[in-house]
N, C-alpha and C positions, 0 to 999 in steps of 0.2 A: 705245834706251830705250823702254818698255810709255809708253804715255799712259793720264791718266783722263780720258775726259769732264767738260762742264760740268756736264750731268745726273747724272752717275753719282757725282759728287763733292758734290753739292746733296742727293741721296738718301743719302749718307751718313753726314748730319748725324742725329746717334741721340743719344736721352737719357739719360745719367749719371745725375746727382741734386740735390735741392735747386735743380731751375730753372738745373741745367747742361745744358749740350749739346756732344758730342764729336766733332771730325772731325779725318781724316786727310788733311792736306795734301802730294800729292806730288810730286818734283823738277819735273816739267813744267808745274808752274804756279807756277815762281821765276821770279824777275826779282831777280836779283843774287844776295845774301844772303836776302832776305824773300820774301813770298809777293807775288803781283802783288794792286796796291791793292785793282781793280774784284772781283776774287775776296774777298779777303777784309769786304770790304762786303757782298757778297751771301749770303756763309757768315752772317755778324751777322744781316741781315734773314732769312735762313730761320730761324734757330733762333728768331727773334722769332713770326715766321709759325706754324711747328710748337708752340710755345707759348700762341698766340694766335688758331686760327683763324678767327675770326670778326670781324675789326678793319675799321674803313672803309676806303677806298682811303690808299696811302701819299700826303700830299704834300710832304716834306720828311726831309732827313739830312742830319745835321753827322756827319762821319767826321774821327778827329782816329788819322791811323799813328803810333804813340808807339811800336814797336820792332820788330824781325823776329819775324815767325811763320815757321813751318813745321811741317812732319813731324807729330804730334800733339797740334792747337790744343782747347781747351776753350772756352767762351761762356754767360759768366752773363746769362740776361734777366731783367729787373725794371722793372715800370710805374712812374714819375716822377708821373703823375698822369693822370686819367681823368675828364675833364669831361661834359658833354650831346653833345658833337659832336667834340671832338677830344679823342686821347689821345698823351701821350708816354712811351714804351716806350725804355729804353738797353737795349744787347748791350755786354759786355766781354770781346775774347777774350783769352786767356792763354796763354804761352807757357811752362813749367813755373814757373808761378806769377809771371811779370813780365806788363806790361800790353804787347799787341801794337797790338791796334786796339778805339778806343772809339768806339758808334756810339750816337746821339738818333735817333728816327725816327717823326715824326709824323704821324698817320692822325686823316684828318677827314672824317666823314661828310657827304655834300650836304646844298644848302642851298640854297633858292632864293633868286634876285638880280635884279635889275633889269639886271646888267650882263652880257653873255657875249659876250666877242669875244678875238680875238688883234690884239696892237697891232705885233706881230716877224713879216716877211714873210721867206719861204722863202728863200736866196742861190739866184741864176743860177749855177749850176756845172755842168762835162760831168756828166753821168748815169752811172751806174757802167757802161755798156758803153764810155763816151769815157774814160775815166779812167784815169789808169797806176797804174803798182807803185808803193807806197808807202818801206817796210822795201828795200833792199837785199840784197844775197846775206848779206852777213856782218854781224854786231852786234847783229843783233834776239834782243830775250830770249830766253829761253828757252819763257815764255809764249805767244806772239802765233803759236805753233804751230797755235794753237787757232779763229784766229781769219783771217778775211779781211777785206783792208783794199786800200784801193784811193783815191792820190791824184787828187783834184779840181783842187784847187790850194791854192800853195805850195811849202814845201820837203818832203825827203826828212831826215832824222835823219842828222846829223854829216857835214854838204856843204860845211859853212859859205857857208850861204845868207842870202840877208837876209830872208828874209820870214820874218815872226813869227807871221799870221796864215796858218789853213791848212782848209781842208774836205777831211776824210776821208773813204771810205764804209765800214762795219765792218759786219760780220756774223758771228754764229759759225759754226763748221764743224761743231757738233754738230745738227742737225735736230731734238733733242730740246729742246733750253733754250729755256725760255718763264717767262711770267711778269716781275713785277717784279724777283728777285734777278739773274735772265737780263741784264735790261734793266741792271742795277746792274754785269756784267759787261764788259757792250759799251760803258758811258758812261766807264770809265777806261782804255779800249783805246788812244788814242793818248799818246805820251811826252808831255811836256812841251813845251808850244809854242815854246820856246826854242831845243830840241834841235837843231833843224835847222841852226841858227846854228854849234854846234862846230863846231871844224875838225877835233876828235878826240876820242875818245871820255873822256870823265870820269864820276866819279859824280851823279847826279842824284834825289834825293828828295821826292814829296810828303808835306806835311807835315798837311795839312789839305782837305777836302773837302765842299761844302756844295752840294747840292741840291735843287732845288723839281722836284715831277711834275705836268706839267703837263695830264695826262692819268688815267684810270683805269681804259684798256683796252690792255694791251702784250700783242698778240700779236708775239711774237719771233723764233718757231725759222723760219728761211730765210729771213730777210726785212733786206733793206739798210737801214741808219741813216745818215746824213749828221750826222756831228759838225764842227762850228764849235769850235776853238780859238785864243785869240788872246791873244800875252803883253800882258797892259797895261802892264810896263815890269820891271826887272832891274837890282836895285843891291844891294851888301852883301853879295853871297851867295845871295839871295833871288830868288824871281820871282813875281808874282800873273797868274793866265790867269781872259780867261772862255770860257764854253764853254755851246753851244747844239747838241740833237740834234732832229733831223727826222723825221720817217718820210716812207717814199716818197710818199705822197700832197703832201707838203708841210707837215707840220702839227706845227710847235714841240712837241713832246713833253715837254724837258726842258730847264730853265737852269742852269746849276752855276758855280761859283767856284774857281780852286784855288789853294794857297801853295804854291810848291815850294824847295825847299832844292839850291844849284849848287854844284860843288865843280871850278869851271872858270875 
């Protein structure tokens, strides 16, 4: 199977009409049926970008996956509202005309404060040269082709292990992805923090996705992330994780939330 880059598939994104935008999503960036989440996230924020570019730094996205994309997705952007300092910009992409993924994505220009610290210290974990194999030989999407990953601690996906919380280190394998949609790639990189609990493989969906940036400098392309995942509990069907990414320096980058939907 031909692969596309993350880049090449980010440069993609060309303009239709009427404040659309057109990309071609292909097989090796599935994960199941649909397209893998952090991909379709960062597709939303470029056409936002390509539309928009001169917006303050990103600090927040609610992403809500509401059906499968693929093959050739569309993306309406349109501004919510536009105040002195922050603006909120939605992407809708479409899959021949059903809704795949809706994405809010708010940019707010600096401010000066009396306050500027980090209150979240980095986790003691081996360093990506101490660190094992993440993914297994067999079961990893189709996606995660793309990407290196490398466990810290915790489990492995479908060990049926008990640990729920888990630090990863992820990087992409493209040299060229950078930027924040980059960053939006690499932050839905690992499964569901549950996954590692199966004893066998079942389906698992995220259903919702909500991020704060906690920075507004991502340089990305070859450079190791340490993501924090950790289910806060699993009942009905459901599970809520949170989730924290690092940069090598140590320095909290990103905080996120996610609902995922178990079929286990």
């Amino acid at each position: 199977m031909s692969t596309t880059s993350f880049s090449q598939l980010v440069a993609g994104v060309v303009a239709a009409k009427n404040d659309r935008w057109r990309v071609t999503i292909p097989a090796d960036w599935m994960q199941g049926r649909t397209t893998y989440g952090g991909l379709s996230a960062a597709l939303c924020l470029q056409a936002v970008q390509q539309q928009f570019p001169d917006l303050p730094p990103l600090r927040s996205a609610q992403i809500n996956f509401i059906g499968p994309a693929g093959g050739e997705v569309e993306i309406e952007v349109s501004v919510l509202r536009q105040g002195r300092s922050v603006t909120y910009i939605m992407a809708t992409a479409t899959l021949a005309g059903q809704i795949a993924t809706h994405a809010v994505f708010c940019f707010g220009a600096n401010r000066e404060s009396r306050l500027d610290a980090d209150y979240t210290a980095s986790p003691t974990v081996p360093n990506v040269e101490q660190a094992g194999p993440f993914f297994t030989a067999a079961g990893a999407p189709v996606f995660t082709q793309h990407f290196e990953c490398k466990l810290a601690s915790g489990g492995q996906p479908v060990t049926g292990s008990d640990e729920h919380e888990h630090h990863i280190w992820v990087r992409h394998k493209d040299t060229e992805a950078n930027g924040i949609p980059a960053m939006l790639g690499i932050a839905d990189m690992p499964p569901p923090a549950v996954l590692p609990m199966f004893s066998e493989p079942a389906p698992i969906s995220s259903m919702t996705w909500s991020l704060n940036f906690l920075s507004d400098d991502f340089e990305v392309a070859d450079n190791w992330w340490l993501i924090r995942t950790a289910a806060e509990n699993a009942r009905h069907g459901y599970s809520s994780q949170d989730m924290q990414i690092w940069n090598e320096a140590g320095e909290l980058v990103i905080s996120a939330q996610q609902s995922v939907a178990l079929f286990y």
